[in-house]
N, C-alpha and C positions, 0 to 999 in steps of 0.2 A: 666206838662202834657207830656205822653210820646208818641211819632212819631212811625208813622206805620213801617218805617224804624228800629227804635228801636224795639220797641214789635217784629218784623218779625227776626230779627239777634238774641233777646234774644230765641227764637223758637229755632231759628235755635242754639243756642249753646245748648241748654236743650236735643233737637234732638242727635247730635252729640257725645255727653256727656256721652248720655245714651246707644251707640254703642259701647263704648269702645276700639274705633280702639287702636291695638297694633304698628304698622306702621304707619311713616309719612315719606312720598320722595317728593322731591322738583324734577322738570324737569324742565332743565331752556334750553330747544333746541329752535333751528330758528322758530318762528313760526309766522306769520304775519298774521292767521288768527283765532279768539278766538275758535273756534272749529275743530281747528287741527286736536287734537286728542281722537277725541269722539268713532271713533272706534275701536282706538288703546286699548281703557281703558275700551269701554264693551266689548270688547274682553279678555281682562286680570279678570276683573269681573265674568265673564261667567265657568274661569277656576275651576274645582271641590276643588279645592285645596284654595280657594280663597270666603271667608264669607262673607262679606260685604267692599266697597267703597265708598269713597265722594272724591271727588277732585273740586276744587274749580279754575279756570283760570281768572289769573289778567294781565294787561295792567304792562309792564315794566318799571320802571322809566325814562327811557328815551324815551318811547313811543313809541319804534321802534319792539316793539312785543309784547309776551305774557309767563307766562310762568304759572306754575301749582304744586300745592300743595293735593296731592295725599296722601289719611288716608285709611288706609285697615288692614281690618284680612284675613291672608293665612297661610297656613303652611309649615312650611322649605321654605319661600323665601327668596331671594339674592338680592344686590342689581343687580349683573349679571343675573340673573333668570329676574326679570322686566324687563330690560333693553332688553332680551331677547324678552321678552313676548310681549312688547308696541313696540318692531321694533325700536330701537333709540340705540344710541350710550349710553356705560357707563357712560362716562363725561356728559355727559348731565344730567346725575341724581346728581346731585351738593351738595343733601342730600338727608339722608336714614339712620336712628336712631327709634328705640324703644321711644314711645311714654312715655313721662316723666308723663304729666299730660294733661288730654284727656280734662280737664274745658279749660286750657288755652289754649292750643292746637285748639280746635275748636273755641275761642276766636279771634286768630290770623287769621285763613283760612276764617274766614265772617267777617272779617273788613271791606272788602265792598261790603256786600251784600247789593244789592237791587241801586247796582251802575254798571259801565261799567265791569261788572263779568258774569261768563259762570261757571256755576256748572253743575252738577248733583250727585245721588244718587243711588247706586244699593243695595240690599240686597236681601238673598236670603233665 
């Protein structure tokens, strides 16, 4: 029998799935509170230039912050252009690569949904 937990992550990958984000960036900056940077990123959403977002914010292995897995479509963006955009230093974007495969990919960013995670969702 499957867990609301389950059903609600497989949602959420079907969801994701069906977005086709072309981008995925990792941000792994100082942050010690799960909502950091919720303005930095509908701000970055908001840009004309910029189709849809999900970013997903997880508890760091060592517990001592958080960090963020950011999936978007925009056009001609950089990983300097975001970095730009969200107010954060380059290095802090740790990764930033063209999305291989969007099943797995949104596989990976809700591993623990419906656990100590801070998402949302913009589309426009």
């Amino acid at each position: 029998m499957e867990t609301l937990q389950y059903r609600t992550k497989k949602k959420w990958i079907t969801l994701l799935t069906e977005r086709n984000y072309q981008t995925v960036a990792t941000i792994q900056a100082p942050m010690k509170h799960i909502e950091s940077y919720e303005g930095r990123i509908e701000q970055f959403a908001k840009l004309s230039t910029v189709n849809g977002v999900f970013y997903s914010v997880e508890r760091n292995a060592d517990l001592m912050g958080y960090h963020i897995h950011l999936m978007f479509n925009a056009y001609n963006c950089t990983r300097e252009k975001l970095s730009f955009t969200i107010d954060t230093k380059p290095n802090y974007i740790t990764y930033y690569e063209d999305v291989a495969s969007s099943r797995a990919l949104a596989g990976y960013v809700t591993k623990h949904m419906g656990k100590d995670i801070h998402y949302n969702f913009y589309e426009k």
